[in-house]
N, C-alpha and C positions, 0 to 999 in steps of 0.2 A: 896853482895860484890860490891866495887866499882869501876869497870873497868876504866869507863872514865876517872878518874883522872890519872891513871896509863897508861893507854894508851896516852893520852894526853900528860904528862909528856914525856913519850919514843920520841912519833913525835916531840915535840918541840924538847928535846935533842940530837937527834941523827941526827933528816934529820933538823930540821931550824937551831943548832947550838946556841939554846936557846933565837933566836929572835921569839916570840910571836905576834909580830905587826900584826894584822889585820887576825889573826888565828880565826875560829870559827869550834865550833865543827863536823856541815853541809856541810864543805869543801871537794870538790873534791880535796884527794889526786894527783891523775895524772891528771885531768885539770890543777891545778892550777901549776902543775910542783913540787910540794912536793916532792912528792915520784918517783919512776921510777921502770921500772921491777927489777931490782936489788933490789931496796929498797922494793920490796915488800916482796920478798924473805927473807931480810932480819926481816922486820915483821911480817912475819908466824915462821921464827926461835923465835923470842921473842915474842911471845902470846905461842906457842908449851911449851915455854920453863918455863914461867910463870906462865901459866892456867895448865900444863899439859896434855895439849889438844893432838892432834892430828888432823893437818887440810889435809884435802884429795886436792888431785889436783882439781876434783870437788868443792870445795868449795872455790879455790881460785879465786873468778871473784868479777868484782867491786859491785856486789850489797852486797857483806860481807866485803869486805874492802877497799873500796873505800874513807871513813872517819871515824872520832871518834862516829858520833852517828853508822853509819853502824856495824862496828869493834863492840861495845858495844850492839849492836840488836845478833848480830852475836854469840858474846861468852856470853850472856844468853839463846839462844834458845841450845848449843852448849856443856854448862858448865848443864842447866836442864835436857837434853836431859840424861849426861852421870851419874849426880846422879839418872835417875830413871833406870839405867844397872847397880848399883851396890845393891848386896845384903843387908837385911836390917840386924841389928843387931839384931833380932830376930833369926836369921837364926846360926845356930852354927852346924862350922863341928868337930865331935869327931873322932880321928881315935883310934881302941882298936885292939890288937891283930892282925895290920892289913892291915883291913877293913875297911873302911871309912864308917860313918854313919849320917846320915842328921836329926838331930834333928830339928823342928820347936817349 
């Protein structure tokens, strides 16, 4: 999937107001004054709400979202992490009379 384009998109939209000029993907959000604690808040609501994620307070400091490639490092270790918690379709629960039965 391709986050950065979508993520990118968001920052330019919502915090530059769709001026682009001299954006790069490597940008320090809050050095460069992009972003601001509010504003980050705001992009843990839209990645949460997007990826279907779930970011912990722990995971909110700048080495995960501090920029586009961060943000993008961040929700593939994030997004792999939570396909390999989810059961495979191999996996089928039958309930009969019941009782729940785990077929493999």
């Amino acid at each position: 999937m391709n986050y950065k384009n979508t993520v990118r998109d968001y920052i330019i939209t919502d915090f530059m107001f769709g001026d682009a000029e001299g954006f790069h993907d490597d940008v320090s959000f809050i050095e460069s004054g992009i972003v601001d604690s509010t504003g980050i808040l705001e992009l843990v609501m839209f990645l949460e709400a997007t990826y279907r994620i779930r970011v912990a307070p722990e995971e909110m400091i700048p080495e995960n979202l501090d920029s586009v490639n961060k943000i993008v490092q961040f929700l593939a270790r994030k997004l792999d992490r939570s396909e390999k918690d989810v059961p495979s379709s191999a996996t089928v629960l039958r309930f009969s009379e019941g009782a729940g039965e785990m077929l493999a």
